[in-house]
C-alpha positions in Angstrom: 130.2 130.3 146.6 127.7 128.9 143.7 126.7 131.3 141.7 123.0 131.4 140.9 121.2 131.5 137.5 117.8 131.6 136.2 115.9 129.1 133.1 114.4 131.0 130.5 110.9 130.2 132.8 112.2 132.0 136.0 113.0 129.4 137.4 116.2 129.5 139.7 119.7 127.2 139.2 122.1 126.7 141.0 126.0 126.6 138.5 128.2 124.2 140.2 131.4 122.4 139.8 133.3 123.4 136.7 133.9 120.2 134.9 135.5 121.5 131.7 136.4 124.5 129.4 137.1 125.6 126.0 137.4 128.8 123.5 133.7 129.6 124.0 133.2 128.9 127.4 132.8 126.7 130.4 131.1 123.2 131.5 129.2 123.0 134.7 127.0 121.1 136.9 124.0 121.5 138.0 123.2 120.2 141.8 119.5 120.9 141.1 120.0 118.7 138.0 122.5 115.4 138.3 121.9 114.1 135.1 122.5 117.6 132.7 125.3 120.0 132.7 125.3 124.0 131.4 127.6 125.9 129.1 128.2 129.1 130.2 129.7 131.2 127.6 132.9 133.6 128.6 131.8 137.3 128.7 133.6 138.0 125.4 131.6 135.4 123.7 128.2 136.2 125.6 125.5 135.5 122.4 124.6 138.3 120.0 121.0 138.6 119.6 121.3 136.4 116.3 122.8 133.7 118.1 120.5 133.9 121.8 117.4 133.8 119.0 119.0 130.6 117.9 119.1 129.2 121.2 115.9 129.9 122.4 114.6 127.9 118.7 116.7 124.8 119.9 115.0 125.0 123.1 111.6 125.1 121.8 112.3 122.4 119.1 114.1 120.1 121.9 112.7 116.2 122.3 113.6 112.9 123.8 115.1 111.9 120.7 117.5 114.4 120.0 118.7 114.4 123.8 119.6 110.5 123.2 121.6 111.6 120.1 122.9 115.0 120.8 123.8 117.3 123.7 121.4 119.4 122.5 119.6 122.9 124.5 116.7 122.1 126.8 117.0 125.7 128.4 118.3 129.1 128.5 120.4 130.3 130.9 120.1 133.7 131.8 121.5 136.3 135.0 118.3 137.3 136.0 114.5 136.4 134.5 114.0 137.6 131.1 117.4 138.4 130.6 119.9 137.9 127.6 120.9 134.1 127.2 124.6 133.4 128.6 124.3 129.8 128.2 122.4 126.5 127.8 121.4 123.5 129.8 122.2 120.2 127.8 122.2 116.3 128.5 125.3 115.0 130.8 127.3 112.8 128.2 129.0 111.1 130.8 132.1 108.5 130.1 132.7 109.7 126.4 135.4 109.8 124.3 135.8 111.6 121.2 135.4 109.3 118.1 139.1 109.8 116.4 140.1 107.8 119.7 137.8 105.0 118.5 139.2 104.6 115.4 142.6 105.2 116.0 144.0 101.7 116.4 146.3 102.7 119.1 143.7 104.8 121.0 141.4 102.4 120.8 143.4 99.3 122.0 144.0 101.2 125.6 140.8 102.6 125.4 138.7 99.2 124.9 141.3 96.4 124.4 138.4 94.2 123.2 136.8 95.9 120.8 136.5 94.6 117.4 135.7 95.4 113.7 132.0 94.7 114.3 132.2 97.2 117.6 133.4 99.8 115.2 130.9 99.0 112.6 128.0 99.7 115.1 129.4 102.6 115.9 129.7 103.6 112.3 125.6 102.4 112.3 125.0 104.5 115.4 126.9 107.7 114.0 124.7 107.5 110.8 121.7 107.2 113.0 122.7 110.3 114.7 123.1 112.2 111.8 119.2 111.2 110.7 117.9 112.5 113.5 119.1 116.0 113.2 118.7 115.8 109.1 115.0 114.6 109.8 114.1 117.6 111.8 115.6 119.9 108.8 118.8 120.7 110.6 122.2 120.0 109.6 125.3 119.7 111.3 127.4 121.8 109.4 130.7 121.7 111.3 131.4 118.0 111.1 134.9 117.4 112.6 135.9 114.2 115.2 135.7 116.4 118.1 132.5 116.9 118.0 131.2 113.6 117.9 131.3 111.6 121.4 131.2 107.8 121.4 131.1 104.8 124.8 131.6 102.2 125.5 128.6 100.5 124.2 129.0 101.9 120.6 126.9 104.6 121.2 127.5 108.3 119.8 126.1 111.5 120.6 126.8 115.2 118.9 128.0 117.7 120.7 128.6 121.8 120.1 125.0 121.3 118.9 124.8 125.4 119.2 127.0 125.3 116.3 124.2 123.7 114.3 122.7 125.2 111.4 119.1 125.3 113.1 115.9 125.6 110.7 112.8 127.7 111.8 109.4 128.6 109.8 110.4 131.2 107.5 114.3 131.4 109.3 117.4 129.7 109.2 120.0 130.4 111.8 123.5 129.1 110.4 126.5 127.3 111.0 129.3 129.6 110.7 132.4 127.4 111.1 133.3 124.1 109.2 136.8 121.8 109.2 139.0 121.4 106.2 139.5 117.9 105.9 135.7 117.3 106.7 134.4 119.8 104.3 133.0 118.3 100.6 135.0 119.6 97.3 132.2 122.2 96.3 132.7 124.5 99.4 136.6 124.0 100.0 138.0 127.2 99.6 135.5 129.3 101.0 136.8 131.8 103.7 134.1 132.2 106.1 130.8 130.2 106.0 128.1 133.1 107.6 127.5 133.7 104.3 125.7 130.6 102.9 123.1 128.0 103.8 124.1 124.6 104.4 122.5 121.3 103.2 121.8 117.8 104.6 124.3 117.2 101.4 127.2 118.9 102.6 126.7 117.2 105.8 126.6 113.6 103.5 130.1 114.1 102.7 131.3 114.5 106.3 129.3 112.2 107.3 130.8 109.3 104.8 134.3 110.5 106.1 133.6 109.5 110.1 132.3 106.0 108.4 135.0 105.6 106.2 137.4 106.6 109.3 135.6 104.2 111.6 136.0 101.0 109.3 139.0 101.2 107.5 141.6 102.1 110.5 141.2 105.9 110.8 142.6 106.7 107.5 140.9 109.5 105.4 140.1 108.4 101.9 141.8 111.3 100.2 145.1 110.5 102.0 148.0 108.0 100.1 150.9 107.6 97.5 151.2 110.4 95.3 151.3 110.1 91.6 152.1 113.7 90.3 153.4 116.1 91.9 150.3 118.2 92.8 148.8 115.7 95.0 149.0 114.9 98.2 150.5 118.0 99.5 147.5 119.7 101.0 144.7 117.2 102.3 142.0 120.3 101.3 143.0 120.6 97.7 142.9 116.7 97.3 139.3 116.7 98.5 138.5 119.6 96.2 140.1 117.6 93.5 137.8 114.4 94.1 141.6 112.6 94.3 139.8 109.6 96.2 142.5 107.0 96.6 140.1 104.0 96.6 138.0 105.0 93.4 138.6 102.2 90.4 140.4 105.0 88.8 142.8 106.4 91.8 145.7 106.4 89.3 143.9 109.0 86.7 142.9 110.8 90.1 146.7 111.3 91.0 146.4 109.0 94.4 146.3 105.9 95.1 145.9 104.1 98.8 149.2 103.2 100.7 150.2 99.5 100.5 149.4 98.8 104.7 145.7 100.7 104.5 142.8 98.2 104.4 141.7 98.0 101.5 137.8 98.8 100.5 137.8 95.7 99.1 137.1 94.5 102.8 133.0 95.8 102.1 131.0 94.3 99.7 130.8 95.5 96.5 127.2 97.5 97.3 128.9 99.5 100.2 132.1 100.5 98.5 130.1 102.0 95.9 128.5 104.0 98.0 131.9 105.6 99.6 132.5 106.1 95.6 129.6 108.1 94.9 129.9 109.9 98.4 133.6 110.8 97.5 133.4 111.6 93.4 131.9 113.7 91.1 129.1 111.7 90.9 127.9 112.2 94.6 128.3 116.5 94.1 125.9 116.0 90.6 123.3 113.3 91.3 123.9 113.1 95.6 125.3 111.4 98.0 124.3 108.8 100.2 121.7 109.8 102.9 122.1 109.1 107.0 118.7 106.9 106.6 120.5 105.1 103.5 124.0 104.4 105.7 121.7 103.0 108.4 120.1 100.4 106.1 123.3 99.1 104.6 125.6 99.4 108.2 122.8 97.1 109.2 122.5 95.1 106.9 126.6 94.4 106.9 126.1 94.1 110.4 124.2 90.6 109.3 126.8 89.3 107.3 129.2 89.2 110.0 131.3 85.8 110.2 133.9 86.0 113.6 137.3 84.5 113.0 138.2 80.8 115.2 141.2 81.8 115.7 140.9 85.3 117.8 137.4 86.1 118.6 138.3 89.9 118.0 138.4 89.5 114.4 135.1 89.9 113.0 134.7 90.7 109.1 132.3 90.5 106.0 131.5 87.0 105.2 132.2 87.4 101.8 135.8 88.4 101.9 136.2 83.9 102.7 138.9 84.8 104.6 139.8 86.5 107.7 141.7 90.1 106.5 142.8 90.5 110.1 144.7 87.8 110.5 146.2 88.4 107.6 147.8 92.2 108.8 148.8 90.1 112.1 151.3 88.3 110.1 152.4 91.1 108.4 153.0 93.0 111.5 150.2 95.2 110.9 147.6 94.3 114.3 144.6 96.2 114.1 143.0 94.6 116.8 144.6 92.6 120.0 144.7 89.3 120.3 142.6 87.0 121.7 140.9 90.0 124.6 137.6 88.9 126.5 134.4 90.5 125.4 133.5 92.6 128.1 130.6 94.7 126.7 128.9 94.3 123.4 127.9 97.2 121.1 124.2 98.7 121.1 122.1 99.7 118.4 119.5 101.9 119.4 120.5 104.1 122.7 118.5 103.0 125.7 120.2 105.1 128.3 119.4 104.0 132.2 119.4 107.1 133.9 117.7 109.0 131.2 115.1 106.4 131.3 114.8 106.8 135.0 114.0 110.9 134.1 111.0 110.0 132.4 109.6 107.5 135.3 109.8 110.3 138.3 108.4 112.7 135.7 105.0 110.8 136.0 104.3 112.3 139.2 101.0 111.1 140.7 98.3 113.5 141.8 97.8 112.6 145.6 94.9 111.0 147.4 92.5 113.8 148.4 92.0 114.5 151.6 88.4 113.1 152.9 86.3 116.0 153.3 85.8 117.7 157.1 81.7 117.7 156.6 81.9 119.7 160.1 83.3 122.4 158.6 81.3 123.0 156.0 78.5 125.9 156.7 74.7 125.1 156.0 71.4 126.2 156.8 68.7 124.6 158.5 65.4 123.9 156.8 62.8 125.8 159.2 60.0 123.3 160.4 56.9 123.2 158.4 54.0 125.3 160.6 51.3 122.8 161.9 47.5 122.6 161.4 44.7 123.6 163.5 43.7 121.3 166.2 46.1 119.3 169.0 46.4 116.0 167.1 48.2 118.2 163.9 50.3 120.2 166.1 51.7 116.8 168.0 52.1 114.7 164.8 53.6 117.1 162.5 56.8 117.4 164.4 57.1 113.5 165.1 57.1 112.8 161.5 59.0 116.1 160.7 62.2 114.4 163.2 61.5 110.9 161.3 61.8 111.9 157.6 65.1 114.0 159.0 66.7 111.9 160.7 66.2 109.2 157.6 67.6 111.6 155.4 70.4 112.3 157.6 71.3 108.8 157.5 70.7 108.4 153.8 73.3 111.3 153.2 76.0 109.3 155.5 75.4 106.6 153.6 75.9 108.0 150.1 78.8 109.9 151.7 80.6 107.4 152.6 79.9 105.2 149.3 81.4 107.9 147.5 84.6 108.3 150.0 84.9 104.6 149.1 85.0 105.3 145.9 87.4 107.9 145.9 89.9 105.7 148.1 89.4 103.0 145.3 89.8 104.3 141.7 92.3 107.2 143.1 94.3 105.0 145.0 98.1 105.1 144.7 98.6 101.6 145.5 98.6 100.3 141.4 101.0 103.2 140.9 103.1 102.6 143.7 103.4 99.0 143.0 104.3 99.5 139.4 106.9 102.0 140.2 108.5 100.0 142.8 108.7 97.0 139.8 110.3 99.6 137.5 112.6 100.4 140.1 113.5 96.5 141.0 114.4 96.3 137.0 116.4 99.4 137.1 118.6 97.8 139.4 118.6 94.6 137.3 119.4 97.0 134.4 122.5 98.2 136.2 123.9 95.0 137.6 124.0 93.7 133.9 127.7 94.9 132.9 128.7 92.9 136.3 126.6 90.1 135.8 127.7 89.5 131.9 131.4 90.0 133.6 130.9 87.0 135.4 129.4 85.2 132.7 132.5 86.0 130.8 134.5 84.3 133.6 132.7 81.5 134.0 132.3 80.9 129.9 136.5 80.9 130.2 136.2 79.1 133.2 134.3 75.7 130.7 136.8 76.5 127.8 139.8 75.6 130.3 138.0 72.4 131.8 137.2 71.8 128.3 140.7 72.0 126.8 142.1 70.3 130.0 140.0 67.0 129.8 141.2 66.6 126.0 144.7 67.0 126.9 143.8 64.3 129.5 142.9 62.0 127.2 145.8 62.0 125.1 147.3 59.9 128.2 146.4 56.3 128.0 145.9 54.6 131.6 147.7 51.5 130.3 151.2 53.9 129.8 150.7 54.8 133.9 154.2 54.0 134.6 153.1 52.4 138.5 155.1 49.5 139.8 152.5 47.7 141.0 149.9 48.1 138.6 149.5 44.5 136.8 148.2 43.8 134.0 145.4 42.2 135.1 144.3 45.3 137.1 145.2 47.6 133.7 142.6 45.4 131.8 140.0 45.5 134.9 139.9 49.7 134.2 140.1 49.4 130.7 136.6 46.9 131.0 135.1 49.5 133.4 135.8 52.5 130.9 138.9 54.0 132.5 141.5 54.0 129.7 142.7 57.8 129.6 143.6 60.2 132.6 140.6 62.1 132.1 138.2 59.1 132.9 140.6 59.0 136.3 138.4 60.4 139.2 137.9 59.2 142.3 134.3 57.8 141.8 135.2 56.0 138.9 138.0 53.9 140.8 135.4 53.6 143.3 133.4 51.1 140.7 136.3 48.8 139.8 136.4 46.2 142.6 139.5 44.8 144.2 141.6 47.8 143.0 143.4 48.8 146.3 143.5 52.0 148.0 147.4 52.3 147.7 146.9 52.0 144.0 143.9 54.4 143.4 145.5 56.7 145.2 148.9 56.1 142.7 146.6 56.7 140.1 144.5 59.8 141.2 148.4 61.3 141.7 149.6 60.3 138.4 146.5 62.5 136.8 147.5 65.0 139.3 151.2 65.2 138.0 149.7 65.3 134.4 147.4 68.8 135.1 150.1 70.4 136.4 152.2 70.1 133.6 149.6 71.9 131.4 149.2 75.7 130.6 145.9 76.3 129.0 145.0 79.9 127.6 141.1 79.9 127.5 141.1 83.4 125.9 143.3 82.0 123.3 141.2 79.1 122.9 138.0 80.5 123.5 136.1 79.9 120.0 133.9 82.0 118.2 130.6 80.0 118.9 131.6 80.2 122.4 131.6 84.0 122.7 128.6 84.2 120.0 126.3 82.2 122.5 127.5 84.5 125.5 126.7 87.3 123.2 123.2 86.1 122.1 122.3 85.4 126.0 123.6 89.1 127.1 121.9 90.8 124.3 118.7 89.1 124.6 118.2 89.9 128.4 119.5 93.7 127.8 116.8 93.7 124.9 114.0 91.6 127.6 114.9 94.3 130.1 114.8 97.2 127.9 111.2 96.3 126.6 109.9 95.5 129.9 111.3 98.6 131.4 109.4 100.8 128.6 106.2 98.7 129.1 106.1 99.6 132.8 106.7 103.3 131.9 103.6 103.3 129.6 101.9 101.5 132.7 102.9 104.0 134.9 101.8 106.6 132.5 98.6 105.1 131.6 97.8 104.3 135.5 98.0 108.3 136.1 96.0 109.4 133.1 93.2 107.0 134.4 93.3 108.6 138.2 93.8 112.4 136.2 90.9 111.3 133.9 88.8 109.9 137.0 89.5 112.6 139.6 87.5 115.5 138.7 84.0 113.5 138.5 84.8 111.6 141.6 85.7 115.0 143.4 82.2 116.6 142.3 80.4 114.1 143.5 82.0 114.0 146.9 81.8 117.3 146.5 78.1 116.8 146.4 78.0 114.0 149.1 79.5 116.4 151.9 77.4 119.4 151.2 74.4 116.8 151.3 75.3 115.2 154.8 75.9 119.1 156.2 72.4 119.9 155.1 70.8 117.2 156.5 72.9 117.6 159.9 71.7 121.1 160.0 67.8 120.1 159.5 68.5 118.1 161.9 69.6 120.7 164.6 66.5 122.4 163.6 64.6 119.9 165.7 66.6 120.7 168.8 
């Protein structure tokens, strides 16, 4: 049986399926609502009123933007109405992974085989953007730890545990009262318990620079290597609080120094690696340490300087290293990325999810067409008839032009009636909205098919690179080498003046132009070519080159981006269609309002006449 819940409005739930479960509690979904799930918290961690308080803040503070980034509250839920809080709605995160899978090298090859150093880079760019959205709201993470951070397989990343968050309100600031070793910066390592103390969008700087650091240089932590005294590298939290950063110019006064297989931070220009300095020194605790907002900048701007290797299209690198680094661990046994794998998906920058989207279109619900007033129904009285003067002639004319003048006005008040029915029907009309819907639904299908459709692009790109590579291995065999019995040399030099002097220029309609060659020897010919392609093995992933998959990129990305933006334009169609009709309606409503009570008037001074 589903057991049944209440919003923090009154508004009933339904819990269903359980679809996961930790310490705190459980993960469910919602049948009423596909697209979120709810935490419901295990009775011995039901919120204290500190905590329900910070809830009910993250509910109030909750936007578009912070459900594309985070799983973050959009309700309370609560046993009955006005009840205590026992757990949360929050967006579904759907096919996720957690992000120490993504930049595990071995993780990540089973997880997506084709996913390079510039797939890892946008999701370095995408985790710093995530971490701006909450620091620009004046919250801050606090409990920064792997885990907790959810990437797919478009680059994308979203938070989640969000009600672990240190959450700012006016004049109040509910805290975050747990926090990860390794992920926690040298000036609050060694704290026991952290309910005591506020934390700052700095603290969360230093985490933050870890995930990024962990992301492009193989999943190694900075403060990790060869030891150079005996206190270091024992305990990973007393390295960190020791600033032993086994990058920094001076690792070997620090006590650490990096391992001889780690990539080296020489890989990022010179700008970048000085930023992991300053996040990772003393410098970065005194003077601070590079912001989210700053990471984004510089991950896209590194993003720009990306030159793809000829040799394996999954080695992508900074263009000012001259050299390909990846290649370079392949031959020392060290492959950080497989070779030569088909790109399948490509990474995104800004999070444009579908079915999100799609929330936002059937929440611009149209007011309906009103219904054409019953004029029948509506109760009036009838005007009495004017007395009549003395004499006969007054007393017969008065009610001959008495019927006249209300019979005209009768008509008159049809007329106007039904001019402003016809103007109801036309500016409240449902048709524009209907139409642009149903176009907003067309490229929402569109927008699904894409990961299908740039499938079969994929295919067919490998598809050119074998014909490619085949017709230049035909044409390394010369038609005059043909070892046929019969061929002369006469008929040798015939091809050779119509153009066919390699195998590759062998096809049947180019025989067809030499004259007098002989069907027995075309046909020798056309098999000889024959015997020739079967003895090659082409590898069109191997040989695929890097311009090749950059232009298949380039035509993916810019219909995703075409579809994206015409997909939001609709939506502010849509929108802007029904704030016309809401801004319309009442007016038009008045005046038919107006119109019907008119036509019942004049209906009943008509009656009057009998």
């Amino acid at each position: 049986m589903l057991d049944r819940l209440v919003l923090e409005d009154g508004r009933p739930l339904t819990l269903g399926q359980e679809l996961g479960r930790g310490g705190e509690g459980t993960v469910h979904a919602l049948p009423e609502m596909p697209e979120d799930v709810a935490k419901l918290y295990h009775p011995a961690h039901f919120p204290d009123a500190e905590k329900q308080a910070k809830l009910r803040t993250m509910v109030q503070v909750y936007d578009d933007e912070l459900a594309t980034y985070a799983a973050w509250p959009s309700h309370t839920l609560h046993r009955v109405a006005e009840g205590p809080v026992i757990g949360f709605v929050m967006p579904r995160m759907g096919d996720r992974h957690p992000i120490h899978m993504l930049y595990a090298p071995g993780s990540r090859k089973r997880l997506l085989p084709d996913a390079g150093w510039d797939f890892l880079l946008c999701a370095a760019r995408n985790t710093a953007a995530a971490f701006e959205a909450i620091h620009s709201r004046g919250h801050v993470v606090g409990d920064i730890n792997p885990g907790n951070i959810l990437f797919a397989a478009d680059s994308r990343v979203a938070l989640i545990d969000c009600d672990s968050f240190q959450i700012r309100e006016p004049g109040l600031t509910h805290r975050c009262k747990v926090g990860v070793g390794h992920f926690t910066p040298p000036e609050l390592q060694g704290l026991q318990a952290f309910d005591a103390m506020d934390r700052t969008v700095a603290h969360d700087h230093f985490g933050l620079a870890l995930l990024l650091f962990h992301l492009l240089f193989g999943g190694r932590h900075p403060f990790t290597g060869v030891p150079l005294r005996s206190e270091a590298g024992e305990v990973l939290d007393t390295d960190i609080r020791a600033y032993r950063y086994a990058h920094a110019p001076d690792a070997e006064t620090r006590g650490l120094k990096a391992a001889a297989g780690a990539i080296p931070v020489t890989l990022v220009p010179e700008h970048v690696q000085a930023l992991f300095l300053r996040a990772f020194t003393e410098e970065g605790t005194h003077v601070g340490r590079p912001t989210a907002a700053q990471w984004v900048e510089v991950l896209d701007g590194l993003r720009g300087s990306l030159r793809r290797c000829d040799r394996n299209g999954n080695h992508a690198h900074p263009a000012q290293t001259g050299w390909c680094p990846w290649c370079a661990f392949d031959s020392q046994g060290l492959p950080y990325f497989l070779p030569h794998a088909p790109r399948t998906r490509r990474p995104m920058l800004e999070p444009f999810q579908i079915h999100r989207f799609w929330w936002q279109v059937e929440a611009v619900v149209p007011a309906p067409l009103p219904e054409r007033p019953d004029v029948d129904r509506l109760s009036a009285t009838g005007t009495p008839l004017p007395k009549a003067g003395r004499g006969v002639l007054s007393r017969l004319r008065l009610p001959k032009a008495e019927a006249r003048q209300r019979h005209e006005a009768r008509y008159e008040a049809e007329e106007a009636f039904q001019e402003a029915w016809r103007e109801v029907e036309q500016k409240l009309s449902l048709q524009a909205f209907q139409a642009c819907k149903q176009r907003l639904s067309t490229l929402k299908q569109t927008y699904l098919e894409l990961a299908r459709l740039e499938g079969q692009e994929a295919m067919a790109m490998l598809d050119r690179v074998r014909l490619r590579e085949v017709e230049r291995l035909l044409r390394r065999h010369a038609v005059e080498d043909a070892e046929i019995p019969w061929f002369s040399p006469a008929k040798r030099q015939r091809l050779a003046t119509a153009g066919v002097t390699t195998a590759a220029d062998v096809t049947r309609e180019a025989l067809g132009r030499v004259p007098d060659l002989g069907g027995t020897l075309v046909k020798a010919l056309l098999d000889w070519r024959s015997g020739i392609e079967r003895q090659i093995q082409v590898d069109p992933i191997r040989l695929a080159t890097g311009q090749d998959r950059e232009r298949l990129r380039r035509i993916a990305d810019g219909r995703r981006q075409d579809l994206e933006e015409e997909l939001r334009a609709g939506l502010a169609t849509l929108k802007e269609l029904e704030a016309t009709r809401a801004r319309q309606r009442p007016a038009l409503l008045e005046a038919l309002g107006r119109a019907a009570a008119r036509v019942a008037q004049a209906r009943a001074d008509v009656a009057v006449l009998g």
